[in-house]
N, CA and C atoms as an extended XYZ file, in Angstrom:
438
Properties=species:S:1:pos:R:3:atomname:S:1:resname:S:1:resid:I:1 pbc="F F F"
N        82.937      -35.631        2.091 N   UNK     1
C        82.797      -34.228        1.742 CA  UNK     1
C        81.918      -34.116        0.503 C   UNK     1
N        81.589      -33.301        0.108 N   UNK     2
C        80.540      -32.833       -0.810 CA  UNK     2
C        81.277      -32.675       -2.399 C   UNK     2
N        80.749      -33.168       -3.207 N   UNK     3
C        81.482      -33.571       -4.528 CA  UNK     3
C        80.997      -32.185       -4.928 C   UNK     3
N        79.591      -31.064       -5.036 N   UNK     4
C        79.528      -30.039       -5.556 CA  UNK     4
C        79.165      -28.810       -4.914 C   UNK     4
N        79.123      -27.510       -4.977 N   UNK     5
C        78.801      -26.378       -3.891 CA  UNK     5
C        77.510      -26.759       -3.020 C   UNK     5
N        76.350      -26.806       -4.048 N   UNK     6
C        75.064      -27.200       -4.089 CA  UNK     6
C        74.433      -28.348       -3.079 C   UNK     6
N        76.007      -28.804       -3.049 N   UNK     7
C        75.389      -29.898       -2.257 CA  UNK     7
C        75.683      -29.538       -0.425 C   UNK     7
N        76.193      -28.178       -0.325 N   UNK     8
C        76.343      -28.031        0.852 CA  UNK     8
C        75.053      -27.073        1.723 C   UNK     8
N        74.344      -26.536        0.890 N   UNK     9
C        72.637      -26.469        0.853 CA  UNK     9
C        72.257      -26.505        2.452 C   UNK     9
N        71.910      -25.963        3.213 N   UNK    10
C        70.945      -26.746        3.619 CA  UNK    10
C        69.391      -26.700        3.127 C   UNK    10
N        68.437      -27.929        3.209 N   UNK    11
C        67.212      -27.907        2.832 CA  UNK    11
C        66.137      -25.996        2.719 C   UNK    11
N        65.708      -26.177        1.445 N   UNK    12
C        64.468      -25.206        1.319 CA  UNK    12
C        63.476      -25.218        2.070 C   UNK    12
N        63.037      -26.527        2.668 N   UNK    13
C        61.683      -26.424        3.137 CA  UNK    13
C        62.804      -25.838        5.024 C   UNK    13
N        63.459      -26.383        5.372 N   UNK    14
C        64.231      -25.516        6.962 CA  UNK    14
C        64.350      -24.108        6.529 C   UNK    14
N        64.901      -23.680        5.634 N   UNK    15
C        65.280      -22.360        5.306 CA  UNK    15
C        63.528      -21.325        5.454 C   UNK    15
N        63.013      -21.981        4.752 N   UNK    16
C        61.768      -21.322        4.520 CA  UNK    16
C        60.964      -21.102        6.008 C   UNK    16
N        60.461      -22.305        6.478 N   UNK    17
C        60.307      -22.172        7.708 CA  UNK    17
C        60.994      -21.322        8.812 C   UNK    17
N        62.309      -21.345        8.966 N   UNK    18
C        63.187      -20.452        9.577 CA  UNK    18
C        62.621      -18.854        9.801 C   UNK    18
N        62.644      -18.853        8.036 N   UNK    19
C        62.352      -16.925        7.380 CA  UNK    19
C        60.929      -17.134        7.903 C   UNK    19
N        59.731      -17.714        7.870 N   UNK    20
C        58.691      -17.733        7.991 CA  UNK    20
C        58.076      -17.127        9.294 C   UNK    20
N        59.084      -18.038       10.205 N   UNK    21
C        58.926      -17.656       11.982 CA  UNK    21
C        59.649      -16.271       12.435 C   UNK    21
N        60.902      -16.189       11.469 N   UNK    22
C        61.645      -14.531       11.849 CA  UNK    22
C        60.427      -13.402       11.025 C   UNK    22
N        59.871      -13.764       10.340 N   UNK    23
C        59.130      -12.639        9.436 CA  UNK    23
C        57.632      -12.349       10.198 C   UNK    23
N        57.392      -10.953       10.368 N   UNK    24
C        56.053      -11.170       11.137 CA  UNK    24
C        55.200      -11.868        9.772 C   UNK    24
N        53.468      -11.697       10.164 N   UNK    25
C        52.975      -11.869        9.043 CA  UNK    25
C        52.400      -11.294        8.048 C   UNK    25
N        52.105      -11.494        7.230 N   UNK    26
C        51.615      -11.012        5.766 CA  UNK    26
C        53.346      -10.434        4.927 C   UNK    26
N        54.750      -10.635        5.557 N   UNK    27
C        55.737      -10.351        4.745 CA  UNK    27
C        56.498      -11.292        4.383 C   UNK    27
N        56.416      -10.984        2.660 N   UNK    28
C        56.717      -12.209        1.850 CA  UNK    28
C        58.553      -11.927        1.516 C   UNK    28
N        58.704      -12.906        1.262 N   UNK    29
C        60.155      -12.886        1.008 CA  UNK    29
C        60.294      -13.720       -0.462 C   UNK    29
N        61.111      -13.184       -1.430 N   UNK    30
C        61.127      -13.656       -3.269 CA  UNK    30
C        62.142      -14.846       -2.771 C   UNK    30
N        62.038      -15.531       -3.734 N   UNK    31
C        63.062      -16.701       -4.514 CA  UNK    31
C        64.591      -16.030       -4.059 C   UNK    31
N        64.571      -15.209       -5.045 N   UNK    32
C        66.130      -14.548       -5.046 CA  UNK    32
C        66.421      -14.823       -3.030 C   UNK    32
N        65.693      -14.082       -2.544 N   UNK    33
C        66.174      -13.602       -1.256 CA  UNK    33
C        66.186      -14.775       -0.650 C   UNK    33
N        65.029      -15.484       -0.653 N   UNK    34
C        65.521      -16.948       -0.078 CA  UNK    34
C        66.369      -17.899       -0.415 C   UNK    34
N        66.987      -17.704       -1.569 N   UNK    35
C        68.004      -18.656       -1.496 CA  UNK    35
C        69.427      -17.512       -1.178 C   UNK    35
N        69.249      -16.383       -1.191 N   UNK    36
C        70.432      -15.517       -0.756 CA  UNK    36
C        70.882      -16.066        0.717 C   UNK    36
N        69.776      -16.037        1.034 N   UNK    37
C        69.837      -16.591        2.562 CA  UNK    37
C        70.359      -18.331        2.885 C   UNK    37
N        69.403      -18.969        2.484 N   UNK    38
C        70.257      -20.279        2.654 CA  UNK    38
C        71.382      -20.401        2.040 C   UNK    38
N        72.528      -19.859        1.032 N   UNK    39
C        73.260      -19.673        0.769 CA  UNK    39
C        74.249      -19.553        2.083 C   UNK    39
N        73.868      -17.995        2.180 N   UNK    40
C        74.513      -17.157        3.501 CA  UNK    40
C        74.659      -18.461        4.700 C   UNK    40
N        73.496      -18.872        5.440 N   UNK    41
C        73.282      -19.955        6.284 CA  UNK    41
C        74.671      -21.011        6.128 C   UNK    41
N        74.046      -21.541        4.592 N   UNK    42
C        75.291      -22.698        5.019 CA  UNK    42
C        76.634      -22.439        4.786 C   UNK    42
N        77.138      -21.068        4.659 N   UNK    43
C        78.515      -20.775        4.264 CA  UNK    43
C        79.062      -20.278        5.762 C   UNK    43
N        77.926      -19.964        6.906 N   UNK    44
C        77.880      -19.418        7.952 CA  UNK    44
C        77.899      -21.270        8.975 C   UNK    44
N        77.531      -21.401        8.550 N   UNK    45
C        77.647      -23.316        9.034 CA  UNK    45
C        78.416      -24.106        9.092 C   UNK    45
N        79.028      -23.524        7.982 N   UNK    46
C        80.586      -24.066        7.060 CA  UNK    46
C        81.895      -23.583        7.796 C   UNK    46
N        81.214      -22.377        8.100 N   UNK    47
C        82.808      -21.697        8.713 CA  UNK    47
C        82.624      -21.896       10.257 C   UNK    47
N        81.349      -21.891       10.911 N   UNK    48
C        81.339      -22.211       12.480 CA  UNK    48
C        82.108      -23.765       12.761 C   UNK    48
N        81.899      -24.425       11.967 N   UNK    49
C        82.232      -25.869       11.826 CA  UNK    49
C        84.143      -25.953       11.487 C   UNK    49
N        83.999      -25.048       10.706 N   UNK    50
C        85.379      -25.010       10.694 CA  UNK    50
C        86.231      -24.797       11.699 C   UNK    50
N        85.787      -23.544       12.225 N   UNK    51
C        86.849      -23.193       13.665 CA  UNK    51
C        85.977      -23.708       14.698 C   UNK    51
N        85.069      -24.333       14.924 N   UNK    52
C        84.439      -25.319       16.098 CA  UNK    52
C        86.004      -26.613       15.680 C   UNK    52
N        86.243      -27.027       14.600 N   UNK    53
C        86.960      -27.919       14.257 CA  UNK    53
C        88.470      -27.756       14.948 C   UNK    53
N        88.966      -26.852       14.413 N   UNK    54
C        90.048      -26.184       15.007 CA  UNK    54
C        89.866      -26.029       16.437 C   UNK    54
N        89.445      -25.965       17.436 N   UNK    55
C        89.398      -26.398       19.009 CA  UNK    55
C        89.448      -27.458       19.123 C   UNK    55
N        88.507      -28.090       18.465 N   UNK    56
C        88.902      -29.882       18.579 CA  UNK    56
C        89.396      -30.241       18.693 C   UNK    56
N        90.985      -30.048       17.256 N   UNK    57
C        91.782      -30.415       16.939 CA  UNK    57
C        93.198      -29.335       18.279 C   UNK    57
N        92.882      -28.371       18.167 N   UNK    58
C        93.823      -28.174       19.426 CA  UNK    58
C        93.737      -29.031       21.064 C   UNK    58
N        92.628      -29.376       21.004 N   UNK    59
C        92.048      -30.314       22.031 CA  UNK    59
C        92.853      -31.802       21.939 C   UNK    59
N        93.094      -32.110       20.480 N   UNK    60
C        93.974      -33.079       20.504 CA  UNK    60
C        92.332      -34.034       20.162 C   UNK    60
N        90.919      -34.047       20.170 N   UNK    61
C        90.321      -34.600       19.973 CA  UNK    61
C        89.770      -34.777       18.009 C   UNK    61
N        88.635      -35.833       18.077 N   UNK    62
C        88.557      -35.643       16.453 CA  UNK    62
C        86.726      -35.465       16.206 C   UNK    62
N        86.100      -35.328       17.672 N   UNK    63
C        84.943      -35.291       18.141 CA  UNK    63
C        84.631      -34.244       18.525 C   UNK    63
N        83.920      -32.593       18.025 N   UNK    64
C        83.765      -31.442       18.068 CA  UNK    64
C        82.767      -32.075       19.385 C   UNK    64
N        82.528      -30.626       20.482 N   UNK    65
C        81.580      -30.775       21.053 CA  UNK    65
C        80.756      -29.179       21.088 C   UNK    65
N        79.507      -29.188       22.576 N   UNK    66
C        79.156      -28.254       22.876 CA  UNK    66
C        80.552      -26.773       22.756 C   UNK    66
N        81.105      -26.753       23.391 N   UNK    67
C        82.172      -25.958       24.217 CA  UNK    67
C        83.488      -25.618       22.836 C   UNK    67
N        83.328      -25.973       21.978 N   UNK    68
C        84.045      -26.184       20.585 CA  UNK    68
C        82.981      -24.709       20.103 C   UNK    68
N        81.896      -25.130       20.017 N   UNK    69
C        80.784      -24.519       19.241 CA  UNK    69
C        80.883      -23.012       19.780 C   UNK    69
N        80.974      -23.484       21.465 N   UNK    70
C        80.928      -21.616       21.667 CA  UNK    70
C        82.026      -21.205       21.376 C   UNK    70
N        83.086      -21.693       21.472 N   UNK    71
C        84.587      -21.256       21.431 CA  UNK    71
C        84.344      -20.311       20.084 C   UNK    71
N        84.202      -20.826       19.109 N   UNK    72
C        84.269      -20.611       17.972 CA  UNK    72
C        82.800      -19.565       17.657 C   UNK    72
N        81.913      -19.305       18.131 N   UNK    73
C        81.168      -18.316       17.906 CA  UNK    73
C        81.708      -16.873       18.600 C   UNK    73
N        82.418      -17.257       19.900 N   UNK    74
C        83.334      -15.972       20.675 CA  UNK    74
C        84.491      -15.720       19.439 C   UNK    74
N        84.822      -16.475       18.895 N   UNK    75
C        86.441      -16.380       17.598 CA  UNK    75
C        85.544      -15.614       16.568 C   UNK    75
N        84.496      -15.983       16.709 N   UNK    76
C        84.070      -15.503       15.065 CA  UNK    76
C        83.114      -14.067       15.155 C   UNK    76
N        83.560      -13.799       16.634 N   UNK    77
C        82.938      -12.415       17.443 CA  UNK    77
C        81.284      -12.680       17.428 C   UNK    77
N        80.876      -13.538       17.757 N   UNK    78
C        79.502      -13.647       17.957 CA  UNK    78
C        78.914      -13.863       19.560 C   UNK    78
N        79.434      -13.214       19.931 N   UNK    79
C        79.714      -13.458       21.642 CA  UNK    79
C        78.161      -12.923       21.607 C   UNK    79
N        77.297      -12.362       21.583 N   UNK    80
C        76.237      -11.753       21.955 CA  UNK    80
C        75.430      -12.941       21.805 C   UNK    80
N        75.264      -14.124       21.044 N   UNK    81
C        74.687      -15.508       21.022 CA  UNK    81
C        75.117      -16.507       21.583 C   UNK    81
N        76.261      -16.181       22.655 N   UNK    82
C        76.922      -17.470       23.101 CA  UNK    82
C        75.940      -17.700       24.459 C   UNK    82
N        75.115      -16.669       24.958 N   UNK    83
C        74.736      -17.183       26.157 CA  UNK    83
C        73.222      -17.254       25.805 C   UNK    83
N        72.202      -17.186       24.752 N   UNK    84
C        71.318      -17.660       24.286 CA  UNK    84
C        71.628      -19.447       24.258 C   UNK    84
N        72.775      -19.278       23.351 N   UNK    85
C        73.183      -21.062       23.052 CA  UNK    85
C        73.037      -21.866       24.073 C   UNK    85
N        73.899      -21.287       24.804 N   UNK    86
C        74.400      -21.654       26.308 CA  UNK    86
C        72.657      -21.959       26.910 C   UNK    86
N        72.314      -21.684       26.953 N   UNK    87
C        70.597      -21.496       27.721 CA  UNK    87
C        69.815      -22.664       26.603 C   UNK    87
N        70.230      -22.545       25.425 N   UNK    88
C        69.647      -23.580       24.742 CA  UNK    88
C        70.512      -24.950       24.715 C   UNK    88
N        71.432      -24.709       24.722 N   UNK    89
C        72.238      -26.323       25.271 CA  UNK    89
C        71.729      -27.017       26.152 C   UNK    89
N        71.933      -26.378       27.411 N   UNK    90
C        71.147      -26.837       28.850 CA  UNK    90
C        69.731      -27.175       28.905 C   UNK    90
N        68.648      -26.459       28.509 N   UNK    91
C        67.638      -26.993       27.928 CA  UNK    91
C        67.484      -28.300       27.272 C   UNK    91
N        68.432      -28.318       26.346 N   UNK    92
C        68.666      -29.689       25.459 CA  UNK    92
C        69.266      -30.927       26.561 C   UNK    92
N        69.645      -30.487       27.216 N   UNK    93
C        70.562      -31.386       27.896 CA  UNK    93
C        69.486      -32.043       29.392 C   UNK    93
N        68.789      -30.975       29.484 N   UNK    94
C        67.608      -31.259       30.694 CA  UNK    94
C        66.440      -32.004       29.859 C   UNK    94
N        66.366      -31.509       28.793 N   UNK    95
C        65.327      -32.568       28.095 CA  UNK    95
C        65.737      -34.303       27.650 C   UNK    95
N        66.955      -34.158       27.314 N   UNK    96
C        67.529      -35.679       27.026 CA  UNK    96
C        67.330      -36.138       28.466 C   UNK    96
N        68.121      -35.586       29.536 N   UNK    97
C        68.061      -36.406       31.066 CA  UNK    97
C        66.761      -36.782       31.385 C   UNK    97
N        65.887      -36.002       31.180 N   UNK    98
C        63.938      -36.295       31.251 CA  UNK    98
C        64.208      -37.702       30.505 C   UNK    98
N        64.503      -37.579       29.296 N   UNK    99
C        64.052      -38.729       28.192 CA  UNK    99
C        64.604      -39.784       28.761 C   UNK    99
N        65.881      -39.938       28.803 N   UNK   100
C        66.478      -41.361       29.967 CA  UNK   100
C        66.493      -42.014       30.734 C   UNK   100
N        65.829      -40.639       31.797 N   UNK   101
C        65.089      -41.325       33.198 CA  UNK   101
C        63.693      -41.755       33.102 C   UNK   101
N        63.081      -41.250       31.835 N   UNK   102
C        61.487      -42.136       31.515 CA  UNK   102
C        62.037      -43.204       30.944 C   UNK   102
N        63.341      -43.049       30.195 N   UNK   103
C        63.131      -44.465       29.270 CA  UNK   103
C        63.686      -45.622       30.732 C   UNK   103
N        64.093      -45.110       31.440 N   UNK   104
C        65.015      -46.420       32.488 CA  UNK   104
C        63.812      -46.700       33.462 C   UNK   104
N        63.259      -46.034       33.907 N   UNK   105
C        61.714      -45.913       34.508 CA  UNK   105
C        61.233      -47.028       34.028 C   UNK   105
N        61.116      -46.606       32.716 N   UNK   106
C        59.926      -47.242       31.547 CA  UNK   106
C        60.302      -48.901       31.687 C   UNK   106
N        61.792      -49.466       31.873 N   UNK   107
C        62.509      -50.454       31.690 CA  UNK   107
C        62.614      -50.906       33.000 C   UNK   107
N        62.468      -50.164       33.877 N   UNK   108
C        62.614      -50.653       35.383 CA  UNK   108
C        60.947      -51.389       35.722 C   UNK   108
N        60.265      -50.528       34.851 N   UNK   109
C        58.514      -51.602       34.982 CA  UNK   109
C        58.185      -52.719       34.609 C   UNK   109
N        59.227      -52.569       33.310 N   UNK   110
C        58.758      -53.875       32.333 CA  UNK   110
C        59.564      -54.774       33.101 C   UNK   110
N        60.633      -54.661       33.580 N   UNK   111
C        61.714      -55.688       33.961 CA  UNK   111
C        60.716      -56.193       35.090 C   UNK   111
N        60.333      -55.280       36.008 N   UNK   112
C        59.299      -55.380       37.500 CA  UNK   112
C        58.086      -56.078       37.172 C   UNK   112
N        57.492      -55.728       36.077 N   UNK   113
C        56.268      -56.621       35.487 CA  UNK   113
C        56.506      -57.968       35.191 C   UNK   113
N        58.003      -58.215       34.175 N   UNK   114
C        58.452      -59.620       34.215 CA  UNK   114
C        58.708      -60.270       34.837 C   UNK   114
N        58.997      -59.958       35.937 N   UNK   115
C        59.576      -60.523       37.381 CA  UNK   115
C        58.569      -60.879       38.021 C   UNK   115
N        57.499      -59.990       38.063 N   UNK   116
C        55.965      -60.646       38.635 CA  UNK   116
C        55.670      -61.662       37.733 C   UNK   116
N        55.431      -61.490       36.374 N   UNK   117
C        54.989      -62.654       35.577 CA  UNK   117
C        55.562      -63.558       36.043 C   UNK   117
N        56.752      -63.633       36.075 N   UNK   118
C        57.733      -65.438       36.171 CA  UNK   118
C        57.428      -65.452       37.281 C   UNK   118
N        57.189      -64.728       38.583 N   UNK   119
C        56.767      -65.262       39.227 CA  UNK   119
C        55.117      -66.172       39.998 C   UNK   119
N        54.407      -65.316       38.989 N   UNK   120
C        53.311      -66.208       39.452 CA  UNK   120
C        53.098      -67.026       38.445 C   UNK   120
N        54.162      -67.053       37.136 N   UNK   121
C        54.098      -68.678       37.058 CA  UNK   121
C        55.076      -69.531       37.734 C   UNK   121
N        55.936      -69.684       38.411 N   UNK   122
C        56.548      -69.880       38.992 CA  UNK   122
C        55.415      -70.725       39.885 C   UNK   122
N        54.980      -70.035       40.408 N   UNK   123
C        53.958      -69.820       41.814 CA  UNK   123
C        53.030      -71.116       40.789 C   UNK   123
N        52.464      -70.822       39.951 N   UNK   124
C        51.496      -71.521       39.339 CA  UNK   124
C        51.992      -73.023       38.773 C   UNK   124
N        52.954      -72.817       38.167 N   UNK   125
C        54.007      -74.518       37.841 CA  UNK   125
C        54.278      -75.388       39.278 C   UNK   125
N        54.419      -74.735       40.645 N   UNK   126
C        54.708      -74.760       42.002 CA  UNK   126
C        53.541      -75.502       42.158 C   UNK   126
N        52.408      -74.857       42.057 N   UNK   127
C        50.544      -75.467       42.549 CA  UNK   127
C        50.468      -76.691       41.779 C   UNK   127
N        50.682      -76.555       40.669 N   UNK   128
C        50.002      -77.773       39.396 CA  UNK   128
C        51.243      -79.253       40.057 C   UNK   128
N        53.004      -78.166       40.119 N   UNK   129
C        53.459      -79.697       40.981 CA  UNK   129
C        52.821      -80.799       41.624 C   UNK   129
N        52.812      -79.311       42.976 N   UNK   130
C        51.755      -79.789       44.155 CA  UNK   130
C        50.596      -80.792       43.537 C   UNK   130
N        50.014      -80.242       42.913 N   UNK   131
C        48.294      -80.975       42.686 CA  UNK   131
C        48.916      -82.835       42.279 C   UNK   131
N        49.557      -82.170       41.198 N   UNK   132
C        50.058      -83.937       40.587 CA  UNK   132
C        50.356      -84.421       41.475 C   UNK   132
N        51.346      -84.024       42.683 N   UNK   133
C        51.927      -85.211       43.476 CA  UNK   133
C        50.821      -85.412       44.353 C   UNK   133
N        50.093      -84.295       44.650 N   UNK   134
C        49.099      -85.041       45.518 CA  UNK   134
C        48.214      -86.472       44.870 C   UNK   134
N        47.279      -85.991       43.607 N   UNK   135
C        46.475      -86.577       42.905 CA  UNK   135
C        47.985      -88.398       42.137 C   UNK   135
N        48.963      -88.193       42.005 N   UNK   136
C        49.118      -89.585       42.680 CA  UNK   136
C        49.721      -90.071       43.434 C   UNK   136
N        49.926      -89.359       44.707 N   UNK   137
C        49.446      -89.938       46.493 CA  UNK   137
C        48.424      -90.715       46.218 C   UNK   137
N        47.615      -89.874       46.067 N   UNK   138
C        45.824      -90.454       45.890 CA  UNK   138
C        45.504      -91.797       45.251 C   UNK   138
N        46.298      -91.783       43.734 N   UNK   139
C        46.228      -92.645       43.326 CA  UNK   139
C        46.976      -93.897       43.731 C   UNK   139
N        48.320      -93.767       44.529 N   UNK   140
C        49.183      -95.293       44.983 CA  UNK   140
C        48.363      -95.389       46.290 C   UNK   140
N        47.479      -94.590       46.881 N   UNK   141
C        46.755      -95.259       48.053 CA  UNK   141
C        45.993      -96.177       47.457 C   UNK   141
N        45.142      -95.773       46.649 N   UNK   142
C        44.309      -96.286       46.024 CA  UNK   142
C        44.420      -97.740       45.456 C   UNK   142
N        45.980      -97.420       44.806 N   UNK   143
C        46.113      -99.080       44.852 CA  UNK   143
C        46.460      -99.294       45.953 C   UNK   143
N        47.212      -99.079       47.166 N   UNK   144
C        47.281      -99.911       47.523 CA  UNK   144
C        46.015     -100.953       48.635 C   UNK   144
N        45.295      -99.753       48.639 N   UNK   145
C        43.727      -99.868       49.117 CA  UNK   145
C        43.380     -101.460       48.404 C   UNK   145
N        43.697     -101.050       47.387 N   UNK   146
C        42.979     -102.562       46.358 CA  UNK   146
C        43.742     -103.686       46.630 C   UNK   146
């Protein structure tokens, strides 16, 4: 936990950016107001987390999840953002499944590429056998030729 208020913050440069993208342009926002706001933010962060916590813990779990998060935005009457979230969860969740199935893809080639490698050395340690035993065939004829 956080030894001072200050430290429950979130970052200036997120905050700023945030106000930057909600603000059309050419409207500036002061010091004062921006930190009024990240203030507001993480005390608003603080308390979603809190009663996201409290489902958890009625859950009998110690691992908040998705479904914690909405619970607790419907508790904290924010129901008008639960199905934005909801739309941005799933999004999130279709983008990780993308990322997994490239990364297993990605691992199913290399494994498929290695498997060719060992095999044409395989194939190639196989030939050079071959060659030696031929080349001394060649050579015990040879003696015995002599």
């Amino acid at each position: 936990m956080a030894e001072r208020p200050e430290d429950l913050n979130l970052p200036n440069a997120v905050i700023t950016r945030i106000i930057k993208e909600a603000l059309p342009d050419g409207v500036n926002i002061s010091k004062e107001a921006r930190s009024a706001i990240s203030r507001a933010a993480s005390v608003f962060v603080l308390y979603a987390t809190s009663c996201a916590n409290n489902f958890a813990m009625k859950g009998k779990r110690k691992t908040l999840n998705a479904s914690d998060v909405l619970s607790a935005m419907e508790e904290m009457e924010f129901q008008r953002f639960v199905a934005p979230l909801k739309e941005a969860l799933e999004a999130y969740r279709r983008e990780q499944k993308g990322k997994k199935e490239a990364s297993e893809q990605k691992k199913k080639d290399r494994d498929k590429k290695t498997d060719s490698e060992e095999q044409d050395k395989s194939r190639e340690d196989e030939d050079e056998d071959e060659e030696r035993l031929d080349e001394e065939e060649q050579n015990e004829e040879e003696e015995v030729d002599n």
